[in-house]
Backbone as CSV, one residue per row, in Angstrom:
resi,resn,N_x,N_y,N_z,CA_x,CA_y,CA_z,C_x,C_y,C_z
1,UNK,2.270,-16.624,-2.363,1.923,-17.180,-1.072,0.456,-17.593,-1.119
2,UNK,0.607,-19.047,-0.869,-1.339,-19.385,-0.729,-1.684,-19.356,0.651
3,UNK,-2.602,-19.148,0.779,-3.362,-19.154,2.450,-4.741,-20.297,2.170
4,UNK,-4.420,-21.071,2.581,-5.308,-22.302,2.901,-6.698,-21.818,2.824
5,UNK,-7.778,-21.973,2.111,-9.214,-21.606,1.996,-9.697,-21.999,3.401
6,UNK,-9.540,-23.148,3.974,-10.209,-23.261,4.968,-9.582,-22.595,6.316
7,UNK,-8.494,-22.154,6.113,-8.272,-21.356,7.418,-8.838,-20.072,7.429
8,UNK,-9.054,-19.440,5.788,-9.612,-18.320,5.789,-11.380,-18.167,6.285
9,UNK,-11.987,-19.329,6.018,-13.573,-19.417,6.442,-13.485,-19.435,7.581
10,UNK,-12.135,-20.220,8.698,-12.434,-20.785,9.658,-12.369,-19.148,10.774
11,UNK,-11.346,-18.624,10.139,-11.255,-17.258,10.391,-12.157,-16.127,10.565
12,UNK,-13.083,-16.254,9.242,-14.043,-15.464,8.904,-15.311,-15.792,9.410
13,UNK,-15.298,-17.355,10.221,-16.556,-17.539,11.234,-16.366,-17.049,12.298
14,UNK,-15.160,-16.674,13.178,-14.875,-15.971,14.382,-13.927,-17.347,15.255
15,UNK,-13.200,-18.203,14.605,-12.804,-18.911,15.098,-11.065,-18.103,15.635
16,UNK,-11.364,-17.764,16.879,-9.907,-16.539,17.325,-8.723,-17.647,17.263
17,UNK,-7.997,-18.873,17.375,-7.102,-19.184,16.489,-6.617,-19.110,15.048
18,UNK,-7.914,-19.519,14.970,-7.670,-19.627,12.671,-7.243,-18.350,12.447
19,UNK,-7.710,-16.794,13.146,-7.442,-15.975,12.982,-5.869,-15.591,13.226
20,UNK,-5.860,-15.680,14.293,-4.616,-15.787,15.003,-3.408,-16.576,14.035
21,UNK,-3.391,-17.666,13.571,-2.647,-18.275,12.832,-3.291,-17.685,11.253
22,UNK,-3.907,-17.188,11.260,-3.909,-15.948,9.749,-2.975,-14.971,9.774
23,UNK,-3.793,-14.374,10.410,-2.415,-12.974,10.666,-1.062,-13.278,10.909
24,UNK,-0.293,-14.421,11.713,0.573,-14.975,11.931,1.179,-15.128,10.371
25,UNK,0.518,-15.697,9.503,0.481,-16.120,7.948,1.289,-14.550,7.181
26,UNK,0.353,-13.812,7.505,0.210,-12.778,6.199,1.054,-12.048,6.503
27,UNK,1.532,-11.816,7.922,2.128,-10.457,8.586,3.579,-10.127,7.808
28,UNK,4.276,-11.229,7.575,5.697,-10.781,6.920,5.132,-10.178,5.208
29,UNK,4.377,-10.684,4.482,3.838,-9.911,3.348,3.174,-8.954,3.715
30,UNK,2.689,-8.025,5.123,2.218,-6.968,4.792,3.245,-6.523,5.282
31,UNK,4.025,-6.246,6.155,5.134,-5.667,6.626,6.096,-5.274,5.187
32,UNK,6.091,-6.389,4.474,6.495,-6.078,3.004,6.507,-5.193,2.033
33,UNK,5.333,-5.149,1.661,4.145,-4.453,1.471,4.482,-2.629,1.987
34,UNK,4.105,-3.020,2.932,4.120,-1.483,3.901,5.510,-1.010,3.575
35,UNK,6.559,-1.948,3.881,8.066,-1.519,3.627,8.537,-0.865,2.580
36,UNK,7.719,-1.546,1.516,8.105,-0.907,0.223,7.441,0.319,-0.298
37,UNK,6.848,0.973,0.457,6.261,2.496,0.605,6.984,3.232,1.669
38,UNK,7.355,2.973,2.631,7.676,3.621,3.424,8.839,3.169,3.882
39,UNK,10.192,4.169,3.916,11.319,4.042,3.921,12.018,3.400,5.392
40,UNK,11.353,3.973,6.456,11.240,3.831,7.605,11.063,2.948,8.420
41,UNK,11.393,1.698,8.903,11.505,0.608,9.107,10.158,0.482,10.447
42,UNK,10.608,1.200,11.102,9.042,1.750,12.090,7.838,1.952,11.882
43,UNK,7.935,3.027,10.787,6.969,3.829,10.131,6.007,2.414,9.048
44,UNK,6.823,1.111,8.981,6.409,0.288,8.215,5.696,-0.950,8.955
45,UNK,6.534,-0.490,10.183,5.753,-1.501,10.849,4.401,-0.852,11.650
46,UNK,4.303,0.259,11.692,3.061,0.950,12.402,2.247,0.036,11.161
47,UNK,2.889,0.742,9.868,1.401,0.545,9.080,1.159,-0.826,8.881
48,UNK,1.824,-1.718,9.119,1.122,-3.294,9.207,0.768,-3.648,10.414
49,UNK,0.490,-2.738,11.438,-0.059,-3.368,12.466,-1.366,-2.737,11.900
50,UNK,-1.604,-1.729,11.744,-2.813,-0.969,11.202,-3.329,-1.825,9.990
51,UNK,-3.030,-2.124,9.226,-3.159,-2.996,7.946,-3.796,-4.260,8.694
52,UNK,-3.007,-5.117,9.810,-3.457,-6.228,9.948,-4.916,-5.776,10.986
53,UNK,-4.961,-5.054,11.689,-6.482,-5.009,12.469,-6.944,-4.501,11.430
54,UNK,-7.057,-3.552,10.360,-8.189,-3.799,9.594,-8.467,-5.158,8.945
55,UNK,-7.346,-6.223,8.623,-7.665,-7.326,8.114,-8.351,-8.058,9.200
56,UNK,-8.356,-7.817,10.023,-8.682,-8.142,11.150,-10.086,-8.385,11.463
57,UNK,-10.373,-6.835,11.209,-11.748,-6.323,11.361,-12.773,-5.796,10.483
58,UNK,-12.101,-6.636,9.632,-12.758,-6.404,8.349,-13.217,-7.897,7.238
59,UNK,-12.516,-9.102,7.848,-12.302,-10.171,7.131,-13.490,-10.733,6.476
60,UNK,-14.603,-10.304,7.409,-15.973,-10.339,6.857,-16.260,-9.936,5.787
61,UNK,-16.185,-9.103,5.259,-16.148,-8.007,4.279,-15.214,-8.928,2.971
62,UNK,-14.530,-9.820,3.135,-13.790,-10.024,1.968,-14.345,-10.773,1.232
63,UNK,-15.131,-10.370,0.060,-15.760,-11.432,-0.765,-15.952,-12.321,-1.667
64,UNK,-14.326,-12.402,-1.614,-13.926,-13.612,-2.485,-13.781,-13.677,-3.806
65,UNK,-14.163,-12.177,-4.514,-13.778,-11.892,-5.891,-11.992,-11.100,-5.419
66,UNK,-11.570,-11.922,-6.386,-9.842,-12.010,-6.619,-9.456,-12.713,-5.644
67,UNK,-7.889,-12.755,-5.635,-7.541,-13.840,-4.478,-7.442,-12.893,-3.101
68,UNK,-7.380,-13.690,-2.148,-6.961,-13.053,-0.699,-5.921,-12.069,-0.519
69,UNK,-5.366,-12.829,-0.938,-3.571,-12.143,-0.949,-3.876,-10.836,-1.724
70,UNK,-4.239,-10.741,-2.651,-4.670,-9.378,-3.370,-5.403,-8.028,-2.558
71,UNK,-6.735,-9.077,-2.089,-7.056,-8.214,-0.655,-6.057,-7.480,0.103
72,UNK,-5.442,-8.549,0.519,-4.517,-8.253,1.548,-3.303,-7.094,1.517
73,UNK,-2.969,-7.172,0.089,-2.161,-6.163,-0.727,-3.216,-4.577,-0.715
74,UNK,-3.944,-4.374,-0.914,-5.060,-3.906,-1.147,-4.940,-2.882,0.280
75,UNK,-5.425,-3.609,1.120,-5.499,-3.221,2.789,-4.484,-2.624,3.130
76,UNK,-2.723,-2.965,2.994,-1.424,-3.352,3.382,-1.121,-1.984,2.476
77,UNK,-1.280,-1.787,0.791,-1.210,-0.433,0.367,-1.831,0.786,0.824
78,UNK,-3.350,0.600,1.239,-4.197,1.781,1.872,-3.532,2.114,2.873
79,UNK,-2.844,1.017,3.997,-2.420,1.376,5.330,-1.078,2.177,5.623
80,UNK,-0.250,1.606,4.286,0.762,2.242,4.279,0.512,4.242,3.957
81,UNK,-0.249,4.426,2.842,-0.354,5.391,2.175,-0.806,6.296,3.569
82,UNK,-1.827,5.743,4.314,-2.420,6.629,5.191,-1.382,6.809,6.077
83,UNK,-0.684,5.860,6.463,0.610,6.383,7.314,1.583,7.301,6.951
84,UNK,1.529,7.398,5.722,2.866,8.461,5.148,2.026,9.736,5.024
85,UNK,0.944,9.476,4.492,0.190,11.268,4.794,0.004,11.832,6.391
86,UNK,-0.246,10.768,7.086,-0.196,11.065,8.462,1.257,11.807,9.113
87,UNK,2.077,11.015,8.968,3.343,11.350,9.325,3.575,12.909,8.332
88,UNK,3.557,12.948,7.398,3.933,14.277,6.271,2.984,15.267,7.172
89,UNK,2.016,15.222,7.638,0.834,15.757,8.177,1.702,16.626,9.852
90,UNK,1.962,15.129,10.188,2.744,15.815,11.915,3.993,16.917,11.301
91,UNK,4.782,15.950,10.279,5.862,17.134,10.122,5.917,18.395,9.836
92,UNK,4.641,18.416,9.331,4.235,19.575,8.477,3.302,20.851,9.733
93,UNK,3.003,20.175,11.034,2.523,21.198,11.639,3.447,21.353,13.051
94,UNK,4.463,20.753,13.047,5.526,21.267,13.808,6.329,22.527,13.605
95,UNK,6.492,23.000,14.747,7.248,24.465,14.371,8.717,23.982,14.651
96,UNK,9.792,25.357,13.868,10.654,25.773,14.032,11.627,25.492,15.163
97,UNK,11.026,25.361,16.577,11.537,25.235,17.777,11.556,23.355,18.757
98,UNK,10.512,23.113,17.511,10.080,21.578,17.238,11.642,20.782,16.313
99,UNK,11.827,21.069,15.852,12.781,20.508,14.953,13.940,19.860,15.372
100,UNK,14.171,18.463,14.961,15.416,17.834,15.571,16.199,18.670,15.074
101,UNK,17.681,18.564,16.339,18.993,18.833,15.845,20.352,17.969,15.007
102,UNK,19.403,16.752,15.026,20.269,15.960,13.835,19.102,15.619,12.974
103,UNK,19.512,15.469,11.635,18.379,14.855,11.011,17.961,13.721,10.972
104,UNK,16.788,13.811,10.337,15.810,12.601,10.632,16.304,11.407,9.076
105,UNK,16.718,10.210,9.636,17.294,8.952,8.702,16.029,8.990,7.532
106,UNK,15.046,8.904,7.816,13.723,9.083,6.977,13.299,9.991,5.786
107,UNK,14.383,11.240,5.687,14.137,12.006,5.180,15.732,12.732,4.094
108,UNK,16.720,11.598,4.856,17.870,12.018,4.673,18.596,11.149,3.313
109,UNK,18.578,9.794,3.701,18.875,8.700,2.680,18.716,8.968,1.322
110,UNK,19.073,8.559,0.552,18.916,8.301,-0.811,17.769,7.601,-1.231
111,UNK,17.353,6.429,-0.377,16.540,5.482,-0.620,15.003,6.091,-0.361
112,UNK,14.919,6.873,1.095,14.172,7.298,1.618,13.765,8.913,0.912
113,UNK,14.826,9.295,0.249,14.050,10.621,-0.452,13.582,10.043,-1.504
114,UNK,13.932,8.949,-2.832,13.373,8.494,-3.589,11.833,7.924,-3.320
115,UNK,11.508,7.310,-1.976,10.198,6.953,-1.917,9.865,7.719,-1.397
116,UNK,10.215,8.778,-0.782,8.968,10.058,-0.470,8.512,10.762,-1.733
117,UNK,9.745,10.998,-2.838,8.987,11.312,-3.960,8.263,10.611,-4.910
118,UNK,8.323,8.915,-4.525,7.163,8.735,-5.223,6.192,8.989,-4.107
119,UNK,6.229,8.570,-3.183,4.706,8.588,-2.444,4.234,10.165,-2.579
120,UNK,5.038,11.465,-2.615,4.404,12.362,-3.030,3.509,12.697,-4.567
121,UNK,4.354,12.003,-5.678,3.639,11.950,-6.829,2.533,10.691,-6.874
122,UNK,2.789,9.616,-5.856,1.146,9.062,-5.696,0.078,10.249,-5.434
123,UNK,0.530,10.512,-4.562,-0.671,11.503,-3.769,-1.199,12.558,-4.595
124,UNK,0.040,13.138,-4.990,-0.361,14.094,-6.800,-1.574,13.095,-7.567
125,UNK,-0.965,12.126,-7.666,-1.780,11.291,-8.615,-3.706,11.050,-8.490
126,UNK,-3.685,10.857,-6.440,-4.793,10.329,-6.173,-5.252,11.471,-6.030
127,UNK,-4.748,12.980,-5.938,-5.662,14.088,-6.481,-6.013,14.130,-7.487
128,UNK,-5.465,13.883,-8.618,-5.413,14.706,-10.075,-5.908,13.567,-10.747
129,UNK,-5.672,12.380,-10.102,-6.728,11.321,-11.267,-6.669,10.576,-10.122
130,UNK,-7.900,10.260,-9.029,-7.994,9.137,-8.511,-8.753,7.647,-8.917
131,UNK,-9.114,7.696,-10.133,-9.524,6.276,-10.182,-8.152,5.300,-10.616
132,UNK,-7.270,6.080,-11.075,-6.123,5.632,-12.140,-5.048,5.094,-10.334
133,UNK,-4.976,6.123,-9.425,-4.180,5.874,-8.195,-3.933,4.451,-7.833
134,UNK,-5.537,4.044,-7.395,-5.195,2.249,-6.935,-4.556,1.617,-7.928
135,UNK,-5.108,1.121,-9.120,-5.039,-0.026,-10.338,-2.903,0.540,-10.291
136,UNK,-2.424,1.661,-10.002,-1.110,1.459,-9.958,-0.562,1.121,-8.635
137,UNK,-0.942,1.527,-7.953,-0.488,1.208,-6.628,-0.333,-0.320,-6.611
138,UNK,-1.754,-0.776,-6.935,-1.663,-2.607,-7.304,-0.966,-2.879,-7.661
139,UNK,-0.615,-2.358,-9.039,0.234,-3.035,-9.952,1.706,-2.982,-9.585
140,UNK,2.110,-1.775,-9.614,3.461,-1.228,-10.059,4.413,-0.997,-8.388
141,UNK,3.426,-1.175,-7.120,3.830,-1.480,-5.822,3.104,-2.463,-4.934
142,UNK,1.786,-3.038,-5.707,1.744,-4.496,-5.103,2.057,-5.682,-5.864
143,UNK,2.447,-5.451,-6.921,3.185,-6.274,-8.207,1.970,-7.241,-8.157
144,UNK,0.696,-6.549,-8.205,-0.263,-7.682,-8.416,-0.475,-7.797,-9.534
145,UNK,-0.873,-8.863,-10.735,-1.299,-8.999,-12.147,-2.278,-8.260,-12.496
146,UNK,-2.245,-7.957,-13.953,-3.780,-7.254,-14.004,-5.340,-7.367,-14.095
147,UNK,-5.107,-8.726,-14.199,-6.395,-9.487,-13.727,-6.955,-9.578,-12.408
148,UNK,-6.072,-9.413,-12.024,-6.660,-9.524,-10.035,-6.782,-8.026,-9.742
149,UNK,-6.632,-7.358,-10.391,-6.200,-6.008,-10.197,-7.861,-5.511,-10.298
150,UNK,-8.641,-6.048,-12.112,-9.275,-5.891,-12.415,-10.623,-6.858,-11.719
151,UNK,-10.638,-7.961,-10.861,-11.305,-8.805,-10.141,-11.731,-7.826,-8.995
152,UNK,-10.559,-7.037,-8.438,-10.165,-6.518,-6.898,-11.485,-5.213,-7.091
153,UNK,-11.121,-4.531,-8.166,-11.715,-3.062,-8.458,-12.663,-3.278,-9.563
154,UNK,-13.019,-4.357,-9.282,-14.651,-4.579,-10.382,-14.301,-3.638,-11.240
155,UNK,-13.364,-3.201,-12.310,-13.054,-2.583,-13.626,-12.690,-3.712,-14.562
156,UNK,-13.555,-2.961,-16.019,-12.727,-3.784,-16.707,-11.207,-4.041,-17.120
157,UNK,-10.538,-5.409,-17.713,-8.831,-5.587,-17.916,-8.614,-4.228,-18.920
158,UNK,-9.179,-4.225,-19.706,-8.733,-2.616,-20.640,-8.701,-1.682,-20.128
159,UNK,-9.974,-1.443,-18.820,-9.709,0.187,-17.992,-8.294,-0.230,-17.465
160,UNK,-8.046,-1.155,-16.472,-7.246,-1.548,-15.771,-6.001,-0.741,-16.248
161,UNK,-5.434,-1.476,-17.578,-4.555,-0.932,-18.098,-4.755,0.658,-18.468
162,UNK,-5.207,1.084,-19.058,-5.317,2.442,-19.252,-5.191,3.279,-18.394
163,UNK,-5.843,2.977,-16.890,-5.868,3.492,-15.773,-3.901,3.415,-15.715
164,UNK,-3.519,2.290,-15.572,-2.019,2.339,-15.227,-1.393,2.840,-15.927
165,UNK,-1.505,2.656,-17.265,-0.458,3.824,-18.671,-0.664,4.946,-17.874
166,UNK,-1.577,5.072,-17.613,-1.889,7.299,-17.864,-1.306,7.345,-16.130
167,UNK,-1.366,6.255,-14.806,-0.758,6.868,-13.692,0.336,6.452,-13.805
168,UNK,1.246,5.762,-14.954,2.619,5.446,-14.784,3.310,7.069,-15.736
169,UNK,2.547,7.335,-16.629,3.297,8.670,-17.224,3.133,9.842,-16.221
170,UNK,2.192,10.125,-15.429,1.390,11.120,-14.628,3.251,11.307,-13.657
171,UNK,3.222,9.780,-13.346,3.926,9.855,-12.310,5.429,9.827,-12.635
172,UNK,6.361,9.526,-13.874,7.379,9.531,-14.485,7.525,11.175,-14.421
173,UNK,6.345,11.685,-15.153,6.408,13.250,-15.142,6.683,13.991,-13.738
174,UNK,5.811,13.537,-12.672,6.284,14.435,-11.085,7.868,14.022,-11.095
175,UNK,8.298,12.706,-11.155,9.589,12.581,-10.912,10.804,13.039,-11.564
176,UNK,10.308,13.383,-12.891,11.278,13.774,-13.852,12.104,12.443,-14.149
177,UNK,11.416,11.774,-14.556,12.048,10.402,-14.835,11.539,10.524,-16.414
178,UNK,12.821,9.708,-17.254,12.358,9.252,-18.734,11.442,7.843,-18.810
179,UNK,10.921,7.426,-19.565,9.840,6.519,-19.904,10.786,5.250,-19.929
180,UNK,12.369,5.014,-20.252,13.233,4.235,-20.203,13.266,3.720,-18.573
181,UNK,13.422,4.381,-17.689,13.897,4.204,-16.858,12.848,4.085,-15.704
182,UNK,11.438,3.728,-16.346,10.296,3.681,-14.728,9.222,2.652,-15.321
């Protein structure tokens, strides 16, 4: 997806249409984005509304090393991640007497326990090696290249990769997954 250079300046001068027809632009790729972390169709759209006011309120800030869209991936991964620790966070300090009596679709699925356990072995990850966390998150759930990867996080293309070998085994290992199959 390209986003027109000049809608992005026109944006980034405070022009509240250009903006307006930005976000309009990007919103189905961060919703995307967000979706593909978080199982929860809600829970995905919180985090691209959150994703887009920081793009929002932050557009200033984007300085034009790597492409936009990368940014945008960038923002759209942070927002998601913070939403799933948030949410793990509420569930986790509810009591006993708190607890639905049917279960929760989010937690139940097939689809939805598979991405809670990766997003839990992210989070393993961004403890136990956080420089290695983003450069995969980029890669391997914003399917960004590794050049933009390496543009995005001012690292060099060799850390880049290295960073991703060592969080793609880190994280095969939490899952109990073989090296064939991730």
């Amino acid at each position: 997806m390209d986003i027109d250079e000049e809608l992005i300046a026109r944006a980034r001068a405070g022009d509240a249409s250009a903006m307006e027809e930005l976000l309009t632009a990007i919103r189905p790729r961060v919703v995307s984005r967000c979706a593909r972390l978080l199982p929860h169709t809600l829970d995905a759209e919180e985090a691209a509304q959150d994703a887009l006011l920081s793009i929002a309120t932050h557009l200033r800030d984007f300085s034009g090393t790597g492409s936009f869209m990368g940014w945008v991936t960038v923002i759209a991964s942070n927002s998601a991640r913070q939403t799933y620790r948030t949410l793990k966070r509420r569930f986790a300090e509810r009591s006993v007497d708190e607890m639905p009596v049917s279960p929760d679709p989010r937690t139940t699925s097939v689809i939805a326990g598979s991405r809670i356990d990766l997003l839990d072995a992210i989070e393993a990850l961004e403890q136990a090696h956080p420089s290695t966390a983003e450069a995969f998150v980029l890669r391997d759930i914003g399917s960004l290249p590794y050049d933009e990867i390496a543009a995005l996080t001012q690292t060099p293309l060799g850390t880049v990769k290295a960073r991703i070998h060592t969080a793609r085994g880190f994280v095969r290992e939490r899952l109990g997954v073989h090296e064939g199959n991730f």
